[in-house]
KEZA-520325 format. One record per residue (C-alpha): residue number from 1; residue in three letters; chain; z, y, x. Coordinates in nm, 3 decimals, m for minus. Last residue first. Layout:
REM KEZA-520325
<r pagu="NUM" numar="ALA" tordren="A" zz="Z" yy="Y" xx="X"/>
...
***
This chain:
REM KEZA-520325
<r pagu="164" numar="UNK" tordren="A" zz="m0.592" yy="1.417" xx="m5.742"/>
<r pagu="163" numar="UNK" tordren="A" zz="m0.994" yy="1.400" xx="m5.693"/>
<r pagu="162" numar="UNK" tordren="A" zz="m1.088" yy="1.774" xx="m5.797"/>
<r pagu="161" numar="UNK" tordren="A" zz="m0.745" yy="1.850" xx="m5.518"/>
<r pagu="160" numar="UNK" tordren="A" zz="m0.892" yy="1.659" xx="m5.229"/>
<r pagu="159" numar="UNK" tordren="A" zz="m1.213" yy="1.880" xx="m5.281"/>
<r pagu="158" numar="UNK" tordren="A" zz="m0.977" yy="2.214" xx="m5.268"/>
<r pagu="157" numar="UNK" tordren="A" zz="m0.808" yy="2.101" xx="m4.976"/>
<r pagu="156" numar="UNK" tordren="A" zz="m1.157" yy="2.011" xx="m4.764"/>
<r pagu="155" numar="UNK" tordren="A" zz="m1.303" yy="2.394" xx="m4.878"/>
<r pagu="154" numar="UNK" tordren="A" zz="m1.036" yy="2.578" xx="m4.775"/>
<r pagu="153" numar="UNK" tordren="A" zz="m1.050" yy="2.420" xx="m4.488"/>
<r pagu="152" numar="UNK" tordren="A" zz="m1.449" yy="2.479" xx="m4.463"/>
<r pagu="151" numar="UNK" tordren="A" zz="m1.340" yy="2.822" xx="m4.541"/>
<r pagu="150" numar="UNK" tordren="A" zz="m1.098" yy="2.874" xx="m4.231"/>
<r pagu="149" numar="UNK" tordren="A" zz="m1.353" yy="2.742" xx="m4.041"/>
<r pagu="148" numar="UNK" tordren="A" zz="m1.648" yy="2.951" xx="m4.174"/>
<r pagu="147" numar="UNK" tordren="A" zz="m1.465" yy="3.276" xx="m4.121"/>
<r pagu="146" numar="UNK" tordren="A" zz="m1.282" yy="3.170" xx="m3.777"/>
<r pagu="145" numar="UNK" tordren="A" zz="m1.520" yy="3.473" xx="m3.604"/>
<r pagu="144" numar="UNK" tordren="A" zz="m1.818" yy="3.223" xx="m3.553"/>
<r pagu="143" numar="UNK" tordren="A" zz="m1.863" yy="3.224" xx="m3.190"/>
<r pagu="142" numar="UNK" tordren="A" zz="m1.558" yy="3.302" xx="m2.930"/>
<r pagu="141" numar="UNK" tordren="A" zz="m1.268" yy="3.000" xx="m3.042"/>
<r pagu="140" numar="UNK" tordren="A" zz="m0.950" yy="3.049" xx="m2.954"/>
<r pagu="139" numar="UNK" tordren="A" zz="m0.719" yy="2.807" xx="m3.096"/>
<r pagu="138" numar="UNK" tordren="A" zz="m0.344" yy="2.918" xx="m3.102"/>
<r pagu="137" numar="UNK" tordren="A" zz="m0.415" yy="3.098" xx="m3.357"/>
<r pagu="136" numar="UNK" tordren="A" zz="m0.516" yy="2.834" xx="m3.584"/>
<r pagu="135" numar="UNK" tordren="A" zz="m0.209" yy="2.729" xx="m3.800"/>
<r pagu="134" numar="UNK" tordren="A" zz="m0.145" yy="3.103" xx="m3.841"/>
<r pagu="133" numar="UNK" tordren="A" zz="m0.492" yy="3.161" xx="m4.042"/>
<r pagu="132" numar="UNK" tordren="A" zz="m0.483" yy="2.777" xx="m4.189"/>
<r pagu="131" numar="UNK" tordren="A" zz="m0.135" yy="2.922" xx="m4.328"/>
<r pagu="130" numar="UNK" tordren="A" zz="m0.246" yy="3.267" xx="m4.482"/>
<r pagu="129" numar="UNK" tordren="A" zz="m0.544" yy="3.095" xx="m4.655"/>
<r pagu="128" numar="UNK" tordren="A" zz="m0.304" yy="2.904" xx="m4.782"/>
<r pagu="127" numar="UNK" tordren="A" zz="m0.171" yy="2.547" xx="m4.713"/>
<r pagu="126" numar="UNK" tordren="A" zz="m0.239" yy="2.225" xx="m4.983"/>
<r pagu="125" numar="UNK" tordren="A" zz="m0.153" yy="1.915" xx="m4.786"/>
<r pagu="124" numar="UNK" tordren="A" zz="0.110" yy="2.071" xx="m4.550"/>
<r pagu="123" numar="UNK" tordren="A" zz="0.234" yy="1.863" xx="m4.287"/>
<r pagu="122" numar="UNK" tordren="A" zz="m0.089" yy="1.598" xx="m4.237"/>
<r pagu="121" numar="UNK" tordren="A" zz="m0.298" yy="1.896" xx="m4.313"/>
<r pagu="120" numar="UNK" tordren="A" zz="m0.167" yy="2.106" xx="m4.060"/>
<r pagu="119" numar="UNK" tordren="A" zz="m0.162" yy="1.843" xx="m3.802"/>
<r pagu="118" numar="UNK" tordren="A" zz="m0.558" yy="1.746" xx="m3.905"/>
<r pagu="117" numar="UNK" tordren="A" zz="m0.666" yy="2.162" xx="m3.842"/>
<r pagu="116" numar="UNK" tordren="A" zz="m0.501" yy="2.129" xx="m3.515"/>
<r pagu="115" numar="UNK" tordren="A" zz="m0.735" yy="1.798" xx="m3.473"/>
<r pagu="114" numar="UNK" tordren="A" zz="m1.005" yy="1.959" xx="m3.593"/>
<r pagu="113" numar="UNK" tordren="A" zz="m0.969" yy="2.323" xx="m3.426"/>
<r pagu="112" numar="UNK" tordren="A" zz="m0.909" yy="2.116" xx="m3.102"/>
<r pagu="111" numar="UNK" tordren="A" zz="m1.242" yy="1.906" xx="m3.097"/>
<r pagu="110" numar="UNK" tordren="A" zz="m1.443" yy="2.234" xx="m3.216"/>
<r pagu="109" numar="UNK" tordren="A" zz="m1.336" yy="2.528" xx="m2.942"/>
<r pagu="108" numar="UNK" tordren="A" zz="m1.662" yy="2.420" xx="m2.759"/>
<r pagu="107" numar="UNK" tordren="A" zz="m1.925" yy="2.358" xx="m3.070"/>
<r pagu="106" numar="UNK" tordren="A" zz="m2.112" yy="2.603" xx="m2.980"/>
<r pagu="105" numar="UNK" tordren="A" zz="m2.143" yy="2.732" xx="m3.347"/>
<r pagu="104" numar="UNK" tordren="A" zz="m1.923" yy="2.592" xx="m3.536"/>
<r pagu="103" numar="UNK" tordren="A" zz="m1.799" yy="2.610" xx="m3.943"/>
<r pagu="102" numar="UNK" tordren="A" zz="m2.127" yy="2.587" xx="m4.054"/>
<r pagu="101" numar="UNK" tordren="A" zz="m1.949" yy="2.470" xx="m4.376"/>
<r pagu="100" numar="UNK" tordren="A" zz="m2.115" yy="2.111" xx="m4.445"/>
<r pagu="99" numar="UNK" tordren="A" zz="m2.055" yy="2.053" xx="m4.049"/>
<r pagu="98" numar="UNK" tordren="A" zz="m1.696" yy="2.145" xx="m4.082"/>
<r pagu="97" numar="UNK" tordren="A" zz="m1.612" yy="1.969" xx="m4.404"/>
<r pagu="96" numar="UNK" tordren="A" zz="m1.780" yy="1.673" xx="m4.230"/>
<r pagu="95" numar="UNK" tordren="A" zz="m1.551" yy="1.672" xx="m3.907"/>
<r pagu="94" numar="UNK" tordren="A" zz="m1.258" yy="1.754" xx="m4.160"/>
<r pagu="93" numar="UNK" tordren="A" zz="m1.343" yy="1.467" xx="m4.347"/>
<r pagu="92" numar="UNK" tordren="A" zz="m1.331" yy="1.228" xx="m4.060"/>
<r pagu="91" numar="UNK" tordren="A" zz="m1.737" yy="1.171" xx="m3.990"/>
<r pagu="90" numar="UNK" tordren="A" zz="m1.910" yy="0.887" xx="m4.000"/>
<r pagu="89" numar="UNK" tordren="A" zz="m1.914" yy="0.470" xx="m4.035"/>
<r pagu="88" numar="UNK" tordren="A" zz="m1.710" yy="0.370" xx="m3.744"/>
<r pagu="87" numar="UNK" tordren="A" zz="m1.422" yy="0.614" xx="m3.891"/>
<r pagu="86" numar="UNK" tordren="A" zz="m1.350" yy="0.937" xx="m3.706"/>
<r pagu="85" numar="UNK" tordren="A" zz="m1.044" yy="0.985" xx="m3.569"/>
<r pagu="84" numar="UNK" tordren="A" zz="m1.047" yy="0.874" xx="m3.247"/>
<r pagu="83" numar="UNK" tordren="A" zz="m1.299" yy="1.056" xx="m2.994"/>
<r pagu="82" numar="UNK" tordren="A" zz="m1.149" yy="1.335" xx="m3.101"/>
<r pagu="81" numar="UNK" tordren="A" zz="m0.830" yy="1.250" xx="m2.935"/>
<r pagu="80" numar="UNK" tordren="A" zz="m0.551" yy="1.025" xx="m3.033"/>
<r pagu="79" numar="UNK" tordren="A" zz="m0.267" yy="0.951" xx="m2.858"/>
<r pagu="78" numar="UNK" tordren="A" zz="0.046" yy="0.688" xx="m2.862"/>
<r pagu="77" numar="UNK" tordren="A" zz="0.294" yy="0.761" xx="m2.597"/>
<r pagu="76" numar="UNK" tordren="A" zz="0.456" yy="0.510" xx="m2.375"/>
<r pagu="75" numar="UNK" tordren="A" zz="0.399" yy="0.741" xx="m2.020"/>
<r pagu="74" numar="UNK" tordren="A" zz="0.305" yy="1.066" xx="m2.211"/>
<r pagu="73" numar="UNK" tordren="A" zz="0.543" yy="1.256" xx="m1.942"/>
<r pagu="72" numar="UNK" tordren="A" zz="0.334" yy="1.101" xx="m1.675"/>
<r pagu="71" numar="UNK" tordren="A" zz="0.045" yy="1.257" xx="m1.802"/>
<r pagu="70" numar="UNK" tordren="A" zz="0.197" yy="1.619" xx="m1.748"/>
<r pagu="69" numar="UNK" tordren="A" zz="0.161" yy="1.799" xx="m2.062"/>
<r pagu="68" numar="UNK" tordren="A" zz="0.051" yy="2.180" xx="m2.098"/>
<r pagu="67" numar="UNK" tordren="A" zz="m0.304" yy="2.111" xx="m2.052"/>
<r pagu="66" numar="UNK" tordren="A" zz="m0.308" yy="1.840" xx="m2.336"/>
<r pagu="65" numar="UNK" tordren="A" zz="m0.224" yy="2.096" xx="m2.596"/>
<r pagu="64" numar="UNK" tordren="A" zz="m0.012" yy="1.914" xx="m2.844"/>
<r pagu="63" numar="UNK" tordren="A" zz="m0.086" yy="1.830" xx="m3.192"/>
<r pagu="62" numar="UNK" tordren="A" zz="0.210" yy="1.610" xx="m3.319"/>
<r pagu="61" numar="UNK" tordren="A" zz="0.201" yy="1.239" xx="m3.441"/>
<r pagu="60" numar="UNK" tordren="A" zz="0.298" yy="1.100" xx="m3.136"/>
<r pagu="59" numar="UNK" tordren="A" zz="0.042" yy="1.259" xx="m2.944"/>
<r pagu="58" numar="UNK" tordren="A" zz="m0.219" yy="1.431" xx="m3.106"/>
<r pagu="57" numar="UNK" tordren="A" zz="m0.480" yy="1.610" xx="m2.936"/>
<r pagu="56" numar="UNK" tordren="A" zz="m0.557" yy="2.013" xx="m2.836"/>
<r pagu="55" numar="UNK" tordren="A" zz="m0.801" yy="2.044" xx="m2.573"/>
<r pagu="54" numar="UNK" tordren="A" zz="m0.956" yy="2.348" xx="m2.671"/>
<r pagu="53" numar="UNK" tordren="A" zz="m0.633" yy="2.545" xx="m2.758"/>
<r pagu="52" numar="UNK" tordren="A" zz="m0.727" yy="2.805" xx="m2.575"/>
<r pagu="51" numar="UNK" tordren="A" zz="m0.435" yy="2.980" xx="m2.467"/>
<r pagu="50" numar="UNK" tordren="A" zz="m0.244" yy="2.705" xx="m2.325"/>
<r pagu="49" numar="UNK" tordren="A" zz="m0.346" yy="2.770" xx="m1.958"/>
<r pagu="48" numar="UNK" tordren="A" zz="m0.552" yy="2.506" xx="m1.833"/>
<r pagu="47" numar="UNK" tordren="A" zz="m0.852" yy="2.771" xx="m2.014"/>
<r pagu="46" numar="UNK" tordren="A" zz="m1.097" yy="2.584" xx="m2.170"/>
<r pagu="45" numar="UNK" tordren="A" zz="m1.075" yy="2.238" xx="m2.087"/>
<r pagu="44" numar="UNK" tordren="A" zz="m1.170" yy="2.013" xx="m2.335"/>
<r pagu="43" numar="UNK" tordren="A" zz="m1.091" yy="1.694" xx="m2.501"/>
<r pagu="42" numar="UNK" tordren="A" zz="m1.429" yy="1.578" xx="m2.678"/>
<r pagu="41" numar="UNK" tordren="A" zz="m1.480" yy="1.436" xx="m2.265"/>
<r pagu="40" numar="UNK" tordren="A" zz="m1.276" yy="1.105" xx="m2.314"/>
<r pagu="39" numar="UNK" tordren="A" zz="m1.379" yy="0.946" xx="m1.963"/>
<r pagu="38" numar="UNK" tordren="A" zz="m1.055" yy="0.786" xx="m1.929"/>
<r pagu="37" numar="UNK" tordren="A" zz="m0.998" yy="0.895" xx="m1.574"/>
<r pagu="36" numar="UNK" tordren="A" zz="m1.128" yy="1.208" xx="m1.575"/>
<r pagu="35" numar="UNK" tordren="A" zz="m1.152" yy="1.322" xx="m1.920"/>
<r pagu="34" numar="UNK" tordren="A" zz="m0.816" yy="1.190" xx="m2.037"/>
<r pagu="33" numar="UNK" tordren="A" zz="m0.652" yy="1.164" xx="m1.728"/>
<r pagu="32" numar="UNK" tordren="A" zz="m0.732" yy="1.549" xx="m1.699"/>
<r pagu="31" numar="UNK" tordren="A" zz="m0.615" yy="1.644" xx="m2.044"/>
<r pagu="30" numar="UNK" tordren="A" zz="m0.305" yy="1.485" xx="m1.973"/>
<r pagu="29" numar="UNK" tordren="A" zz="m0.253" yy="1.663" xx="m1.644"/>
<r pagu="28" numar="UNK" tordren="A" zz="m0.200" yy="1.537" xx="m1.257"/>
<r pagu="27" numar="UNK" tordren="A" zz="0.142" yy="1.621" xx="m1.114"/>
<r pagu="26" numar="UNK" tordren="A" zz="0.257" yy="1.280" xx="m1.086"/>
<r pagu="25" numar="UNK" tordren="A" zz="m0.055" yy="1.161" xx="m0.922"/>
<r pagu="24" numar="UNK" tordren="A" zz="m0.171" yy="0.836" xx="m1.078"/>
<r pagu="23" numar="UNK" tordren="A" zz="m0.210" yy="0.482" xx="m1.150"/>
<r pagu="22" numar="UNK" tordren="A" zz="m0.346" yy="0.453" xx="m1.498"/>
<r pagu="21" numar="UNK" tordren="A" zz="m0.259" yy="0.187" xx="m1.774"/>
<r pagu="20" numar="UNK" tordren="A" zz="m0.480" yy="0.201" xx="m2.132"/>
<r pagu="19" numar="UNK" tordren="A" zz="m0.366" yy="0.044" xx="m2.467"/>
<r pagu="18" numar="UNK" tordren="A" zz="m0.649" yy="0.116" xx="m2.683"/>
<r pagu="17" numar="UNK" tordren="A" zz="m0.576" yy="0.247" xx="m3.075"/>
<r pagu="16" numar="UNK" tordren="A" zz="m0.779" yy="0.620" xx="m2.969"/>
<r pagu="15" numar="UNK" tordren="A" zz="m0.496" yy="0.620" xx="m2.654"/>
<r pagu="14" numar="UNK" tordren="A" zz="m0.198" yy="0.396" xx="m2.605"/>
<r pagu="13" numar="UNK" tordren="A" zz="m0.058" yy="0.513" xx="m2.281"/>
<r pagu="12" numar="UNK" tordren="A" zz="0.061" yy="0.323" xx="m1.995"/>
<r pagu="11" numar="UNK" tordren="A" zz="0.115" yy="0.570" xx="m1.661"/>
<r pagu="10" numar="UNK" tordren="A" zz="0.131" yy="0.410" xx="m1.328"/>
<r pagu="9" numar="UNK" tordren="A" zz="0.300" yy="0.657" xx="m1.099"/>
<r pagu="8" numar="UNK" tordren="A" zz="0.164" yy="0.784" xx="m0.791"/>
<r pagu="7" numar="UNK" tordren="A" zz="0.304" yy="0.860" xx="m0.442"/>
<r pagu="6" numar="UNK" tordren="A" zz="0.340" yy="0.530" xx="m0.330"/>
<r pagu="5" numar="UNK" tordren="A" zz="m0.033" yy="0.496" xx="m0.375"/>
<r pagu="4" numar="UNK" tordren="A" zz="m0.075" yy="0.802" xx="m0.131"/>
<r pagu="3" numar="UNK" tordren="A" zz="0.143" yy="0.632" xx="0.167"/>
<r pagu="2" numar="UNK" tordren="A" zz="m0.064" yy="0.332" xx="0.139"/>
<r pagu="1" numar="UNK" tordren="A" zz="0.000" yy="0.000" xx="0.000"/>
***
């Protein structure tokens, strides 16, 4: 073994339903193991400064910012990216509600508007304009002026109401 492999850590995490085991740098970044080493390139990297919210995924439940979490602190974690929530078939609803609703234009800020947009829904099944507004500030996104987004939101919650 050399001196740099006793310098990493092996890091398990369950990622998109796939139990996945890294050797690594401590210091290295979630959203870096999960491009880099995982190859899971919906996560971006926008800013490795928390401001973008571009590589926003869920781990444990919550949306996190992947370039605010050391990868060995998801050591035993369950995350999903992008990459994971849409069924083999499609879209995820939100994917579609943002496609129906020209709610990109680049695309860039898109994987971690959905999956912020997916924590809000999962706590708060019928927000407000007001709350998808706060929800998404920490997402920056420099194309379509969050008009379209916030509407294809609005849009998703008031289709899941017609079918309640």
């Amino acid at each position: 073994m050399t001196e740099a492999d006793r310098k990493r850590h092996e890091v398990t995490i369950n990622v998109n339903g796939d139990r996945r085991s890294v050797l690594l740098e401590p210091r290295k970044l979630l959203v870096h193991l999960l491009r880099d080493d995982l190859g899971l390139t919906g996560t971006h990297i926008g800013c490795d400064t928390s401001q973008c919210g571009a590589c926003t995924v869920d781990i444990d439940g919550l949306a996190v910012k992947s370039c605010t979490v050391l990868a060995v602190m998801a050591d035993g974690s369950s995350i999903t990216t992008i990459e994971g929530i849409a069924p083999a078939d499609g879209l995820h609803p939100i994917q579609a509600a943002f496609q129906q609703h020209h709610a990109l234009q680049c695309g860039f800020c898109t994987p971690g508007m959905i999956m912020s947009v997916r924590q809000l829904l999962k706590q708060h099944p019928n927000p407000t304009e007001r709350e998808i507004r706060h929800n998404l500030a920490g997402n920056i996104c420099r194309c379509t002026g969050y008009h379209n987004i916030v509407g294809a939101v609005e849009a998703l919650v008031a289709e899941a109401h017609r079918h309640d």
